[in-house]
C-alpha positions as CSV (number, residue, x, y, z in Angstrom):
1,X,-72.2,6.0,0.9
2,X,-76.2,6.3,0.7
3,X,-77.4,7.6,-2.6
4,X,-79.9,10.3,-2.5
5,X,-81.9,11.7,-5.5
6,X,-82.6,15.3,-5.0
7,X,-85.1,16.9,-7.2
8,X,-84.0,20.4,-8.4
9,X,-84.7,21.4,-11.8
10,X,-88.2,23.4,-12.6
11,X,-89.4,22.5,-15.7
12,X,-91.0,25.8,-16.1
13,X,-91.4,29.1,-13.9
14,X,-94.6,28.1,-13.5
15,X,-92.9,25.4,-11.6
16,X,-90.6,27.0,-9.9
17,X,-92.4,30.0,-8.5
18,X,-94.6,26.7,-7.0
19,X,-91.7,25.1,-5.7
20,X,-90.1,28.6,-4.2
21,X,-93.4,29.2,-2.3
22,X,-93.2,26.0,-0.7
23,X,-89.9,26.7,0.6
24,X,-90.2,30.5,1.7
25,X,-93.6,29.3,3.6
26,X,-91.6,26.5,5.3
27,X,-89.3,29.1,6.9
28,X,-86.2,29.9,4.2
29,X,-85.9,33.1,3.8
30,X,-82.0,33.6,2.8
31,X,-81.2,33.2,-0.7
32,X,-78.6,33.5,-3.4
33,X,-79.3,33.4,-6.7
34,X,-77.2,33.5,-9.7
35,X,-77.0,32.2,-13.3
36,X,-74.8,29.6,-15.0
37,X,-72.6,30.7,-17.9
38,X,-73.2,28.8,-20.8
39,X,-70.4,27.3,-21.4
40,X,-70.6,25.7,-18.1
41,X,-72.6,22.0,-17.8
42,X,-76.1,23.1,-15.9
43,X,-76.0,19.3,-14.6
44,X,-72.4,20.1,-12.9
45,X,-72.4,22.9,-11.4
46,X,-76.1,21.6,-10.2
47,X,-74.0,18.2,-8.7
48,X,-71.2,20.8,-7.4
49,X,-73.3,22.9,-5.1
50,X,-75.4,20.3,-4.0
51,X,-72.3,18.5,-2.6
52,X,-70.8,21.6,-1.5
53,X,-73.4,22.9,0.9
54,X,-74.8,19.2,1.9
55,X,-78.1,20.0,0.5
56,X,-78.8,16.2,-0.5
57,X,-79.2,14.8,2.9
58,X,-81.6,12.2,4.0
59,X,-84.1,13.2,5.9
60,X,-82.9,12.0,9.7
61,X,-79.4,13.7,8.9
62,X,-81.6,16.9,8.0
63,X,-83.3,17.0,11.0
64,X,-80.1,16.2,12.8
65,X,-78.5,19.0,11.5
66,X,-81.9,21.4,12.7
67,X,-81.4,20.3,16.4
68,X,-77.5,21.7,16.3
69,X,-78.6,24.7,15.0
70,X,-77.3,24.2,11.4
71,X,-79.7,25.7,8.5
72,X,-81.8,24.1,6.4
73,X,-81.1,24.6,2.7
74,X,-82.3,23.9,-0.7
75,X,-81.5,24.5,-4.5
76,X,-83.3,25.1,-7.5
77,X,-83.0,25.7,-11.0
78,X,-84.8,27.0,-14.3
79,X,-82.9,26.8,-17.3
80,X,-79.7,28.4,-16.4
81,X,-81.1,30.8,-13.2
82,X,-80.9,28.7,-9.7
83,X,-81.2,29.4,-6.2
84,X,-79.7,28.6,-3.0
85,X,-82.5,29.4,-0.3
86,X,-82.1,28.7,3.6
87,X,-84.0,28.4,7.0
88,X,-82.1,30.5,10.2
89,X,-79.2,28.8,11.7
90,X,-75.3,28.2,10.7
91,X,-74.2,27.1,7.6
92,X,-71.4,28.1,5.1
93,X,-73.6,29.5,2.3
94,X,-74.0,32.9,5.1
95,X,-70.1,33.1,4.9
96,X,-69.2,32.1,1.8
97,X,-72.1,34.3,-0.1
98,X,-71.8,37.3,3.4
99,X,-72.2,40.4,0.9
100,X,-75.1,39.3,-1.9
101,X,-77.1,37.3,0.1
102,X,-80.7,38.4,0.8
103,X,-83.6,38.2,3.1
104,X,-86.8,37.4,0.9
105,X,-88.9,39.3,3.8
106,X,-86.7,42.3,2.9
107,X,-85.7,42.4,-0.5
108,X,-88.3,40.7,-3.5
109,X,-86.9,38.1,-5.3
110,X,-86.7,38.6,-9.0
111,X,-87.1,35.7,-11.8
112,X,-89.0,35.3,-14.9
113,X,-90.9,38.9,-14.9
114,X,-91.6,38.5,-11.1
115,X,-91.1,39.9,-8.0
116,X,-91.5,37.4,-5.1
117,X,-91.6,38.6,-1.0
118,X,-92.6,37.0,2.1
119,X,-94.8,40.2,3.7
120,X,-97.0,40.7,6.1
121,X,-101.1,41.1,5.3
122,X,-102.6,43.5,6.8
123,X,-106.1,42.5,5.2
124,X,-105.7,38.5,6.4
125,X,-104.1,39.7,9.2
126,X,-101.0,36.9,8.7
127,X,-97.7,36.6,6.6
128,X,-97.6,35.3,3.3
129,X,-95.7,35.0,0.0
130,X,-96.9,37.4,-2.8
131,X,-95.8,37.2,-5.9
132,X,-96.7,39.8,-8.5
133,X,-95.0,41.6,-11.9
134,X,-92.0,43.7,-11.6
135,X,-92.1,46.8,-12.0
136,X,-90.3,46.6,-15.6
137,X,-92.3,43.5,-16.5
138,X,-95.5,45.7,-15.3
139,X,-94.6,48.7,-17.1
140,X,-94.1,47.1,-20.5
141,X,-97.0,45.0,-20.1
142,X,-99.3,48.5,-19.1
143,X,-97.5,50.1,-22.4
144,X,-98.5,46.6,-24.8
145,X,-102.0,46.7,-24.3
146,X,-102.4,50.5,-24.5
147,X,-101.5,50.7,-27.8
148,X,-103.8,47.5,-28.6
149,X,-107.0,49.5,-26.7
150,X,-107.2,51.8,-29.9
151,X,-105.9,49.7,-32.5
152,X,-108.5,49.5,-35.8
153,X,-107.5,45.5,-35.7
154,X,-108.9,45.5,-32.1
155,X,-111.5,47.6,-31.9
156,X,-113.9,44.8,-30.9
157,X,-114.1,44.3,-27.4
158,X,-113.7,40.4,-27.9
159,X,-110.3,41.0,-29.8
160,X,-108.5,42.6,-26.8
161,X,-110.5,40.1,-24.1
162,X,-109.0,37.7,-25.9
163,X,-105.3,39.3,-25.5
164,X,-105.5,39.4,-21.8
165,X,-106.8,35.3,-22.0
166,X,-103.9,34.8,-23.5
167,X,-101.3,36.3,-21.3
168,X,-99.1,33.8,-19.8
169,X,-98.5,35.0,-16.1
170,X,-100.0,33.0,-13.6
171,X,-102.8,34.9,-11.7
172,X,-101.6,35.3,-8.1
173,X,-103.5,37.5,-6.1
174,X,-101.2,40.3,-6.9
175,X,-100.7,39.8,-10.2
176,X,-104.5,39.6,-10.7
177,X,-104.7,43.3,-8.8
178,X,-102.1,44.3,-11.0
179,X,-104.0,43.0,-14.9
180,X,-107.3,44.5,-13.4
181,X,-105.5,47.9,-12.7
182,X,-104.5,47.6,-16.6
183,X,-107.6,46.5,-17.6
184,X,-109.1,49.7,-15.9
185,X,-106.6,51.9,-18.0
186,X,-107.2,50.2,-21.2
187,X,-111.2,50.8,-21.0
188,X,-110.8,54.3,-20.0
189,X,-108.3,54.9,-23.2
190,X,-111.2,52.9,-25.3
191,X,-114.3,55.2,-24.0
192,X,-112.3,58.0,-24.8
193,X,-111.8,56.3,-28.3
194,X,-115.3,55.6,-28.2
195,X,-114.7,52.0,-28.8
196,X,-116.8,49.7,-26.0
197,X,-115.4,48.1,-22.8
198,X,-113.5,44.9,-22.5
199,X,-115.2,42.5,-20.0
200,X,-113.1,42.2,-16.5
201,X,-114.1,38.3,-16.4
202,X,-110.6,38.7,-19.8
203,X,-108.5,38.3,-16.8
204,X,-107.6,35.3,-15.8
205,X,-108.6,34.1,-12.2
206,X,-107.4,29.8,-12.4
207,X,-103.8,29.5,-11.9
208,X,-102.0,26.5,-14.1
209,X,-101.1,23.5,-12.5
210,X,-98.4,21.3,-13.8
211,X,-95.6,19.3,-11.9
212,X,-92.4,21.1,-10.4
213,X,-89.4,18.9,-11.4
214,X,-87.5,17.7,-14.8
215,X,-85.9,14.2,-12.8
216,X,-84.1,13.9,-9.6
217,X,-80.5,15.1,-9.6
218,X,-78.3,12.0,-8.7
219,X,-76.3,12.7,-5.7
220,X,-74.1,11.1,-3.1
221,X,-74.5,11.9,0.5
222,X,-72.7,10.7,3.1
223,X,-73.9,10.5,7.1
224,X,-74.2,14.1,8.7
């Protein structure tokens, strides 16, 4: 029985919105998600689905399983939130989960304040993964720094630039689109105040890099 280590806990959703792009680019589009009770061990139920779907394979019995038309699939976690994602092809997870599971190029797949889908560009002219607020996240975020645009306390310019540097969500594409919409709102609301503009270069453009995984997740695996 060869021991594998499979790597599937995010140590932040920074990590695994990184990790989730990776996979949805590589061709898994079905997914699952779900949360783990807390009274249940995250480390268990983590072992428990990785043995029960064969997701720690070695990589020969992987690409085995590809030529016979089995699906490729992979697992990751945050805290208590994981996912089950796969590739086209047979496999168990598209019985066993027939009624919730989802098709990323269909239906966005929420986590953390985000909404993730695998679309089609018409501007690059190609598909890609685009990741952006959700609506509710975007809403109460667009509600936040309206009241700041005409609060005494930030009436300086520099005040409020320095509330949108400070904003934790990484700067997709998207999500830049969507703090720049904001940012347009919260400088009409200050002229209006008569209070003067906040910069556009407050929003942040370099996403954060950090590694993806806590430690690999110890798992037997036997020959496919």
């Amino acid at each position: 029985m060869a021991k594998t280590n499979y790597r599937c806990e995010a140590k932040s959703i920074d990590g695994f919105l990184a990790q989730l792009i990776r996979y949805v680019a590589s061709g898994h589009y079905f997914y699952v998600t779900g949360r783990i009770p807390d009274r249940k061990d995250v480390a268990a139920v983590d072992r428990k689905l990785i043995a029960l779907y064969g997701i720690a394979k070695p990589r020969w019995a992987r690409a085995r399983r590809r030529l016979a038309g089995t699906a490729g699939i992979h697992y990751l976690r945050h805290n208590r939130f994981f996912l089950l994602i796969a590739t086209h092809g047979k496999h168990a997870l598209f019985t066993d989960h027939a009624t919730t599971i989802r098709d990323i190029r269909r239906q966005a797949l929420h986590v953390g304040g985000y909404a993730i889908r695998y679309t089609y560009s018409e501007r690059e002219k190609r598909w890609k993964v685009f990741v952006r607020l959700d609506r509710e996240t975007y809403g109460n975020l667009r509600a936040h720094m309206l009241v700041l645009a005409i609060r005494t306390s930030h009436q300086s310019p520099e005040a409020l630039e320095q509330e949108f540097r400070q904003l934790h969500w990484q700067p997709y594409e998207p999500v830049r689109r969507q703090l720049a919409a904001i940012l347009k709102a919260v400088n009409r609301r200050r002229r209006y105040a008569g209070y003067p503009p906040v910069s556009p270069s407050a929003i942040p453009t370099m996403r954060r890099i950090s590694s993806v995984f806590v430690e690999p997740c110890s798992m037997s695996s036997e020959p496919a």
